[in-house]
SEKEKE-57976 format. One record per residue (C-alpha): x, y, z. Coordinates in steps of 0.5 Angstrom, whole numbers, padded with zeros to 4 digits, always signed. Each point is the difference from the previous one (the first is absolute). Layout:
! residues N
XYZ;...
This chain:
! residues 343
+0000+0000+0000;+0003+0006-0002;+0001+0006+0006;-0003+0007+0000;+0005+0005+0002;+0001+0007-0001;-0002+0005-0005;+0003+0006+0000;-0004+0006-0002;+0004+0006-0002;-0005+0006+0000;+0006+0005+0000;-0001+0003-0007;+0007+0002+0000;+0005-0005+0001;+0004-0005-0002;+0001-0007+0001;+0007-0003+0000;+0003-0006+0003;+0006-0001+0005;+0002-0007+0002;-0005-0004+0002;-0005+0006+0001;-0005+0005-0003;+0002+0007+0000;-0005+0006+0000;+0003+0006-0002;-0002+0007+0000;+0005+0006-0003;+0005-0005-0001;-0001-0001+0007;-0001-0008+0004;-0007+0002+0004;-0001-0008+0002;+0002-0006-0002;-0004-0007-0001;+0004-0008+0000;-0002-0003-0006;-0001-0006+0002;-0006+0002+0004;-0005+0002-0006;-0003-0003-0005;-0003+0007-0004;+0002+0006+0000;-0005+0005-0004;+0003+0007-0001;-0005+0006-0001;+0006+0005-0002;+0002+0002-0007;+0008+0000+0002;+0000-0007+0000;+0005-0006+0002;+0008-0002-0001;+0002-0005-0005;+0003-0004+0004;-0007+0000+0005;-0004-0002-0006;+0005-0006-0002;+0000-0002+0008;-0008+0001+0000;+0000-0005-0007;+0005-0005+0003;-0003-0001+0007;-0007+0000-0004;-0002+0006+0004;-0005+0004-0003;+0002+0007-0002;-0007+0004-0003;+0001+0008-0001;-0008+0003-0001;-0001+0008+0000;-0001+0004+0007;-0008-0002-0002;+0002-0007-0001;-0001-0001-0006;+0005-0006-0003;+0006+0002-0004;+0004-0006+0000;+0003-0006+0003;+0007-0002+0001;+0000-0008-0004;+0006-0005+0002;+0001-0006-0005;-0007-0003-0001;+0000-0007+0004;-0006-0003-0001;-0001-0006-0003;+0000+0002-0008;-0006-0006+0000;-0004+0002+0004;+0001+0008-0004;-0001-0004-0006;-0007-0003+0002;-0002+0007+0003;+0001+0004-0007;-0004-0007-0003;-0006+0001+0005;+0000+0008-0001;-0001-0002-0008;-0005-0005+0002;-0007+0005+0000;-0004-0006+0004;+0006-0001+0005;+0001+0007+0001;-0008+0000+0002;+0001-0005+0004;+0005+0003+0004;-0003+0007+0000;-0006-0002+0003;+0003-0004+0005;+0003+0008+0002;-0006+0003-0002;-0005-0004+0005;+0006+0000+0006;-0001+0007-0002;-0008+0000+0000;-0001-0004+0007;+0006+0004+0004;-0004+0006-0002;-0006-0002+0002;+0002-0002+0007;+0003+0006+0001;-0007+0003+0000;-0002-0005+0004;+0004+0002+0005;-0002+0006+0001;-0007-0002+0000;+0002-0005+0006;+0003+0005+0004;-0003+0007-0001;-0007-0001-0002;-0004+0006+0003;+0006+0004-0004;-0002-0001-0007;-0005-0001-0005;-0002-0008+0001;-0005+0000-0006;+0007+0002-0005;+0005-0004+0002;-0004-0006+0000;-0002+0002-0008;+0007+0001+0000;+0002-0007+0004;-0006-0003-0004;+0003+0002-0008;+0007-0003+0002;-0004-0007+0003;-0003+0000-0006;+0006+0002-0005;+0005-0006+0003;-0004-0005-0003;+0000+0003-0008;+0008+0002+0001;+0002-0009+0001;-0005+0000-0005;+0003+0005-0006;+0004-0002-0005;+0001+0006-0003;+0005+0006+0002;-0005+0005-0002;-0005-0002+0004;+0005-0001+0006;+0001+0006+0000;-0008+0003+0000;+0000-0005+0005;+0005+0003+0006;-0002+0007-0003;-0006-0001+0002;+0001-0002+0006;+0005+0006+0001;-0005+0005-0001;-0004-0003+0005;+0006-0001+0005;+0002+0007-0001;-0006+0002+0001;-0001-0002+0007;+0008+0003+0002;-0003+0006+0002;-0003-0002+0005;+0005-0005+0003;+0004+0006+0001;-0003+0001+0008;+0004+0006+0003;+0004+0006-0002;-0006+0002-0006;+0002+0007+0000;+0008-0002-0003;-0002-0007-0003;-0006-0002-0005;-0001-0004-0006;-0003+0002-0006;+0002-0004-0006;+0007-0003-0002;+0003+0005-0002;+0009+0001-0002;+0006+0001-0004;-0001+0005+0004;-0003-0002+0006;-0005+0006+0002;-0002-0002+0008;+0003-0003+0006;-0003-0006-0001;+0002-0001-0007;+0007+0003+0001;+0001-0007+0006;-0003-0004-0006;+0004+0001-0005;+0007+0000+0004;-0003-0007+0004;-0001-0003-0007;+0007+0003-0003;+0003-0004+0007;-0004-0007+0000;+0002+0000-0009;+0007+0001+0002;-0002-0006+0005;-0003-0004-0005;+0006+0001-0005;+0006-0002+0005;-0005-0006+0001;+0000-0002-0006;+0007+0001-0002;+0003-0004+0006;-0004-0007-0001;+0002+0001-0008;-0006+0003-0005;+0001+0005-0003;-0004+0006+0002;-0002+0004-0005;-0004-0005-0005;-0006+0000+0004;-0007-0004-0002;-0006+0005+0002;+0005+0006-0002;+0003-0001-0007;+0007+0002-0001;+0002+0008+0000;+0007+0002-0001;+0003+0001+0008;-0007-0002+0003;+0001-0006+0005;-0007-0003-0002;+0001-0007+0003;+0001+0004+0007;-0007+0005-0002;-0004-0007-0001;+0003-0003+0007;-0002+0007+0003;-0006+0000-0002;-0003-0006+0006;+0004+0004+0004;-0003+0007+0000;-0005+0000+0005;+0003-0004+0006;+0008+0002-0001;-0001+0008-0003;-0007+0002+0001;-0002-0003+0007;+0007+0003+0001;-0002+0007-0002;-0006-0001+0004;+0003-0002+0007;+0005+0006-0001;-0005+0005-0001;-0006-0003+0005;+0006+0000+0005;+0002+0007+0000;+0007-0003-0002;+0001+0006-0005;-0005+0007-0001;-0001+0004-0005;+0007+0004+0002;+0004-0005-0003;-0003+0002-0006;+0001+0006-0005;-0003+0003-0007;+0003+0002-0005;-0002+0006-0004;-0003-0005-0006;-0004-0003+0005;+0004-0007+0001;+0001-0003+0007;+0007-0004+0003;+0002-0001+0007;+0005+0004+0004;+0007-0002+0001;-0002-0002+0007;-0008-0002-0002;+0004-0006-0005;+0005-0001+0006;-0006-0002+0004;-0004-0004-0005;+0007-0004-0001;+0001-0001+0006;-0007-0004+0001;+0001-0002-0006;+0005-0005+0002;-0003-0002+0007;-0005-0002-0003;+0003-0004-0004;+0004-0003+0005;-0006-0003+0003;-0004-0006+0000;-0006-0005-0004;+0000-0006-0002;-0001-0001-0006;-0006-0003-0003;+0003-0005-0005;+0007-0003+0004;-0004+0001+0007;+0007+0002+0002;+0001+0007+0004;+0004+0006-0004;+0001+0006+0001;-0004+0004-0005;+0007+0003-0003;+0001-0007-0003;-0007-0001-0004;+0002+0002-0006;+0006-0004-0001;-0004-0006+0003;-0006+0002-0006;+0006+0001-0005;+0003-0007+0002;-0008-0004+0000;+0000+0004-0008;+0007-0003-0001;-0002-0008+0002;-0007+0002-0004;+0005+0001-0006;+0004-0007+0000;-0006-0004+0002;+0001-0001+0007;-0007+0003+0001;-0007-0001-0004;-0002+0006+0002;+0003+0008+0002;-0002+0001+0006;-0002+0006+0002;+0000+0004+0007;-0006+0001+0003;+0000+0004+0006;-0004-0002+0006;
């Protein structure tokens, strides 16, 4: 079993990352601020523009660390690649499986009914636990449109249709997210989905957790040997990590979006750790994604017991388990891909 370590965020938007023996230096104005072992991580994610040393970059390659350079905003930029050591026939038969449109579907729905159901449990919780705080005639349309949705997403066999499918079922989550939202209304509300840019709090928070959990699902898939950008739901686009967007997609409601929620409904942030620009676009302040960092790596330090190995884990460690469930799909190990359903 693989071990979750430390993720190394760098939020500081001017400096630069080198490396010295067997360490990380952080360095500002030419100057060491801090310094981190090396053999203690397992992801450094860096939001500054000034970058990393070549040599930091090969060591991070060697040691199969991953090294991910995003935009203050978090929008990914690019990752740092070792020698692929994947087995070249499990890629082999994932390139045949992402030309095959029926193998694709099957996969695909797979995600998308993993997707459907943890979507809809995130709403029953909030019906369980705040009942008197929220409208219970619409959450439970919203809940009875996903229950109906499950058994039409097993039963697709065209892509197109898939994607009505979880669309549908996303208008009807999204539509009830507003009402999940139960404390600090005045700084936080949800009216639509809505970015690039990002135009409220709440959509500012969705985005960056998104922008984290792909780059968790790309490193996941690159360690146990696929190739993160040939996806089955996504079709291929230059510089898009498709495959780690397909196995994103169950993972939203209860690794990002729940996330979200918790954050906002347990006053973690407030609306001071927000600001607006003259365009109309909202982003964290420095100390705001300090702070959503922070709890964003406790939170993956926690555990659950996975539903399909009924082992504990931590949570930081589901998109490498899903990643390797896919892997053992593809060589036949497994009749079926199965999906995370969150309980």
């Amino acid at each position: 079993m693989r071990h979750l370590l430390n993720t190394l965020f760098v939020t500081s938007e001017n400096v630069y990352l080198s490396m010295e023996g067997e360490n990380v230096l952080v360095n500002r104005d030419r100057e060491v601020i801090t310094r981190f072992p090396l053999h203690n991580l397992q992801m450094i994610i860096s939001f500054s523009y000034a970058g990393a040393s070549p040599a930091l970059m090969g060591a991070c390659a060697e040691r199969d660390i991953g090294l991910c350079f995003c935009t203050p905003r978090g929008k990914f930029l690019a990752r740092i690649n070792g020698i692929s050591r994947g087995n070249v026939l499990l890629r082999r038969q994932q390139y045949r499986s992402a030309d095959d449109p029926m193998e694709s579907c099957r996969i695909a729905r797979a995600m998308i009914f993993g997707k459907v159901y943890n979507a809809r449990w995130s709403m029953e919780r909030t019906r369980r636990d705040h009942r008197p705080r929220i409208d219970d005639a619409t959450f439970d349309s919203a809940c009875a449109a996903h229950r109906d949705i499950l058994p039409l997403v097993l039963e697709t066999e065209e892509m197109d249709t898939l994607r009505g499918l979880e669309g549908a079922a996303a208008n009807a989550y999204f539509g009830v997210f507003d009402q999940m939202i139960l404390r600090q209304k005045e700084d936080f509300f949800f009216h639509g989905r809505n970015r690039r840019p990002p135009l409220d709090n709440v959509n500012a928070m969705l985005s960056f957790a998104y922008s984290l959990l792909a780059n968790d699902c790309a490193s996941a898939l690159e360690s146990v040997g696929l190739d993160a950008y040939v996806g089955f739901l996504h079709r291929d686009r230059p510089g898009r990590t498709s495959l780690a967007l397909d196995l994103m997609e169950e993972l939203r409601p209860c690794m990002a979006e729940r996330f979200v929620l918790t954050v906002i409904n347990n006053r973690m942030l407030c609306g001071t750790d927000f600001e607006k620009s003259e365009s109309g676009s909202v982003r964290m302040t420095d100390s705001g994604r300090r702070k959503f960092l922070k709890y964003w790596q406790e939170r993956k330090q926690e555990t659950i017991t996975h539903p399909f190995l009924e082992e504990k884990i931590p949570w930081g460690l589901v998109p490498y388990i899903q990643a390797l469930l896919l892997a053992r799909y593809l060589r036949g190990d497994l009749d079926a891909y199965p999906a995370f359903l969150w309980k």
